[in-house]
PyMOL commands that place a pseudoatom at each C-alpha (Angstrom):
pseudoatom trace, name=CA, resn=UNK, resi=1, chain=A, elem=C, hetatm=0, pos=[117.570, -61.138, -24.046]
pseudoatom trace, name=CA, resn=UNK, resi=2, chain=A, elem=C, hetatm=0, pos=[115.282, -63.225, -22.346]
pseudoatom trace, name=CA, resn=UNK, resi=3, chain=A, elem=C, hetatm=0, pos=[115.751, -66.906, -20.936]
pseudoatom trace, name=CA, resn=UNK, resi=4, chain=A, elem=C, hetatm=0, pos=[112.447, -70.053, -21.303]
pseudoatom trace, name=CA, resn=UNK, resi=5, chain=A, elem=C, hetatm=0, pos=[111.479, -71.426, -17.941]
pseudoatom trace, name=CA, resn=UNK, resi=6, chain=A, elem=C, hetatm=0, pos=[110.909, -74.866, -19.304]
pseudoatom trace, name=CA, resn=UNK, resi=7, chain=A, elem=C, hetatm=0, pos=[109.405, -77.581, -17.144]
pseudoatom trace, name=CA, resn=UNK, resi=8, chain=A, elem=C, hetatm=0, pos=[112.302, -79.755, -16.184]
pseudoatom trace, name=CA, resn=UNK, resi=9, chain=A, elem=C, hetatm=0, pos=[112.236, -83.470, -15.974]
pseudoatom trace, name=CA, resn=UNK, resi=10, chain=A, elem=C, hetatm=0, pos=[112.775, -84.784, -12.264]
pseudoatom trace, name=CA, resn=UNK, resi=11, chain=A, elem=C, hetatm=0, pos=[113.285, -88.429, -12.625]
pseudoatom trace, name=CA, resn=UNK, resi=12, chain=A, elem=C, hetatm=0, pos=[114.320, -90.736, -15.128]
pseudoatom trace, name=CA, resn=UNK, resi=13, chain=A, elem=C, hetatm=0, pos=[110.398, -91.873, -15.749]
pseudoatom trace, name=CA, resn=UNK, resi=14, chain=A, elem=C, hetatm=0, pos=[108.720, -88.305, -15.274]
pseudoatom trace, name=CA, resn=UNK, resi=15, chain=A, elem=C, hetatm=0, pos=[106.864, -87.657, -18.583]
pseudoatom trace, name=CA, resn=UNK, resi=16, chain=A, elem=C, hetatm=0, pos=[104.419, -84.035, -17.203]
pseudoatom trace, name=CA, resn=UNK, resi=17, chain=A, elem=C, hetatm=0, pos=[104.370, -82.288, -13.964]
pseudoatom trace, name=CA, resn=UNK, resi=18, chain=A, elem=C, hetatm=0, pos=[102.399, -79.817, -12.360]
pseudoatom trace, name=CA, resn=UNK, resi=19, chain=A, elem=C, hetatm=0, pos=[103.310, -76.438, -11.621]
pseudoatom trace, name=CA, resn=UNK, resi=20, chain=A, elem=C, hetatm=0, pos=[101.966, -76.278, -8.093]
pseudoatom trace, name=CA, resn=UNK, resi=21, chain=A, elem=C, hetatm=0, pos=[102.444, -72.837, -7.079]
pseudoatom trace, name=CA, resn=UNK, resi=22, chain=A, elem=C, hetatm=0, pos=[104.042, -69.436, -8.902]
pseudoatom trace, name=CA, resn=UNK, resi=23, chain=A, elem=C, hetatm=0, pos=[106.552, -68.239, -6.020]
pseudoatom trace, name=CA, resn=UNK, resi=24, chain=A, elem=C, hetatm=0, pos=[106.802, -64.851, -7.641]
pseudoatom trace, name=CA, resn=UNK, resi=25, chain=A, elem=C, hetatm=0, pos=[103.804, -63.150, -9.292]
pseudoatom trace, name=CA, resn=UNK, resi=26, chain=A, elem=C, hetatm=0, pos=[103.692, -62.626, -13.063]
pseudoatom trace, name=CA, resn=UNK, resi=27, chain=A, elem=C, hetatm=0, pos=[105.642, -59.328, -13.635]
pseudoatom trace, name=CA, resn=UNK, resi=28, chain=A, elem=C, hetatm=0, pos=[107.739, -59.332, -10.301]
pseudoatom trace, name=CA, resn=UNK, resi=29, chain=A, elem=C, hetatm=0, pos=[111.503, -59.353, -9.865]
pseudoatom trace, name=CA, resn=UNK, resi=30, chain=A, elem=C, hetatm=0, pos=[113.152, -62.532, -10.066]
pseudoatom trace, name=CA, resn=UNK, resi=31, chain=A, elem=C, hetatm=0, pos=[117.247, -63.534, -8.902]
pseudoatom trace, name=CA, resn=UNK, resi=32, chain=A, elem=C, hetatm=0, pos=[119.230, -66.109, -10.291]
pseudoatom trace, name=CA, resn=UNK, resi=33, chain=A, elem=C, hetatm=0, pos=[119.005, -69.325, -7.602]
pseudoatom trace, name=CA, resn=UNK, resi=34, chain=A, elem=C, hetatm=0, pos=[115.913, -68.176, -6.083]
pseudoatom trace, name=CA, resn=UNK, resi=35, chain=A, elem=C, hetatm=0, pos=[112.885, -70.517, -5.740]
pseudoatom trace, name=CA, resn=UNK, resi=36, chain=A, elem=C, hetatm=0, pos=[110.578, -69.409, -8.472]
pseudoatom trace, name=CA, resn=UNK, resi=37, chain=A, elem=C, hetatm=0, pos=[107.978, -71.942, -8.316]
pseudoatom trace, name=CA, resn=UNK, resi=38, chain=A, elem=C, hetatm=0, pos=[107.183, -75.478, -7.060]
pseudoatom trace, name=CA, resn=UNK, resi=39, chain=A, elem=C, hetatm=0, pos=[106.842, -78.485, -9.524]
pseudoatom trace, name=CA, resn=UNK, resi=40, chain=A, elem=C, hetatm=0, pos=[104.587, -81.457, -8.233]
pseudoatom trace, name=CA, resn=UNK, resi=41, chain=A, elem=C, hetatm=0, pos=[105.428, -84.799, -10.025]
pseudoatom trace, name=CA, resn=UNK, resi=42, chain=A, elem=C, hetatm=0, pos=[104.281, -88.323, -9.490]
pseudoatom trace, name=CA, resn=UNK, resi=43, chain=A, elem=C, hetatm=0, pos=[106.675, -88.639, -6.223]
pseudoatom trace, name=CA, resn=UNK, resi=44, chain=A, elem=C, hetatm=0, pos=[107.459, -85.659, -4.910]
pseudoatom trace, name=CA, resn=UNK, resi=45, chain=A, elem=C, hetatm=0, pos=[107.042, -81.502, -4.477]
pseudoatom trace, name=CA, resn=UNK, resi=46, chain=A, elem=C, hetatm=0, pos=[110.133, -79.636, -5.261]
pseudoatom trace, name=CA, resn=UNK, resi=47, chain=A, elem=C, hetatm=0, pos=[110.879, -76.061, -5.416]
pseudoatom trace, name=CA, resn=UNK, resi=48, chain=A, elem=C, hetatm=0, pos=[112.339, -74.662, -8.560]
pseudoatom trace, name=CA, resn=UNK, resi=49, chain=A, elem=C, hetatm=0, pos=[115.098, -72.080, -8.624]
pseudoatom trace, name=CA, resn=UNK, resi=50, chain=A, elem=C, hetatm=0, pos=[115.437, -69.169, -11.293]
pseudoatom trace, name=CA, resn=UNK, resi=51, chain=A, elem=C, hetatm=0, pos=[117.555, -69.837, -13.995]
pseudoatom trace, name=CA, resn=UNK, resi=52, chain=A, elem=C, hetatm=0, pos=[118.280, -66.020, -14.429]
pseudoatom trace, name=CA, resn=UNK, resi=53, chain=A, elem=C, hetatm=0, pos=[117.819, -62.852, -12.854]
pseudoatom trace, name=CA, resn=UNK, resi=54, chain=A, elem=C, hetatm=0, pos=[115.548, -60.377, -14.226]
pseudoatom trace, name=CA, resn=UNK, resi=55, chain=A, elem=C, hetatm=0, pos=[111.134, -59.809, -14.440]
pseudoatom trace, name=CA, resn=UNK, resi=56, chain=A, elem=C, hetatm=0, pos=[109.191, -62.881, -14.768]
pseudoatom trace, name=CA, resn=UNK, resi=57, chain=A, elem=C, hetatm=0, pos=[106.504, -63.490, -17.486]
pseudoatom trace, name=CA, resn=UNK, resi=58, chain=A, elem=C, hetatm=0, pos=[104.337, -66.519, -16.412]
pseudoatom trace, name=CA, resn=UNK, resi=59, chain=A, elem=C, hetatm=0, pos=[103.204, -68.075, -19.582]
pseudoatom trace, name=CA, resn=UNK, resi=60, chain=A, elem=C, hetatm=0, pos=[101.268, -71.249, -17.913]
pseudoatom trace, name=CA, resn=UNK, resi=61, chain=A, elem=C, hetatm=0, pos=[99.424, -71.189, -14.413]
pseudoatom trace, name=CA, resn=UNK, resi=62, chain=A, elem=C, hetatm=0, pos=[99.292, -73.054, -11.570]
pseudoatom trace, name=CA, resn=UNK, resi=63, chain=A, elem=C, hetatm=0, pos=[97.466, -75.836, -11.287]
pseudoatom trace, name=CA, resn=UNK, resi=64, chain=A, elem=C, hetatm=0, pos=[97.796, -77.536, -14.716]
pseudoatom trace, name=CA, resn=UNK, resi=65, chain=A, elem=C, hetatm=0, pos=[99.762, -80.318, -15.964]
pseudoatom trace, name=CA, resn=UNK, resi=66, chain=A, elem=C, hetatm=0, pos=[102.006, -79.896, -18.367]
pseudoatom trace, name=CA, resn=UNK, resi=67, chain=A, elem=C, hetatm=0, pos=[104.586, -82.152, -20.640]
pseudoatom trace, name=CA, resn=UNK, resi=68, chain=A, elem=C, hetatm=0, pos=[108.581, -81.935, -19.376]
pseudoatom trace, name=CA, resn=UNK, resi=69, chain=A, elem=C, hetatm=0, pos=[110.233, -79.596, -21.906]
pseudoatom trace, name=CA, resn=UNK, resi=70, chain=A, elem=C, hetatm=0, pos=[106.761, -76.793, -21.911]
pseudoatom trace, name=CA, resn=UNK, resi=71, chain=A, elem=C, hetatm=0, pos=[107.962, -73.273, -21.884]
pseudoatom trace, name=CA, resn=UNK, resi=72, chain=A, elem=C, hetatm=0, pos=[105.784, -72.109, -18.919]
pseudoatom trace, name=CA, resn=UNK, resi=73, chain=A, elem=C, hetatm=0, pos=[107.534, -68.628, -18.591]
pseudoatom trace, name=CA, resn=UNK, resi=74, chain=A, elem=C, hetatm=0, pos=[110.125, -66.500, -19.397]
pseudoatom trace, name=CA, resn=UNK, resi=75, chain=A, elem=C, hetatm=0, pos=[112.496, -63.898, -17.443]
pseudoatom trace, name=CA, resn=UNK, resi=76, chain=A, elem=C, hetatm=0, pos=[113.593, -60.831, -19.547]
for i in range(1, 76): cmd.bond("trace and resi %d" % i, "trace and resi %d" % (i + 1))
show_as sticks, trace
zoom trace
């Protein structure tokens, strides 16, 4: 079974972020509590942590900015 990476909302008044950087490449090994990736919003940078252990699927790149609630990847 696989678990959504969705992009989380930071602050009360956070509407889209943008997925900075991928910490782990699309494909690659992934543990629970890890940083996975960091999330750039209006006021800050913060790094992400795995929800789940397992191989990560990136399903939106780096660089973009997307709405809070996007599935940008998956670990299976």
């Amino acid at each position: 079974m696989s678990t959504e990476i969705l992009l989380p909302k930071l602050g009360f008044s956070m509407n889209e972020g943008t997925i900075a950087e991928w910490m782990v490449a699309d494909g690659g090994d992934v543990k629970e509590g890890e940083p996975l990736y960091s999330l750039e919003s209006e006021k800050s940078v913060e790094e992400i942590a795995a929800p789940a252990s397992g191989k990560l699927k990136i399903l939106k790149a780096a660089g973009e900015i997307y709405p809070v609630g996007t599935v940008i990847g998956e670990i299976a």
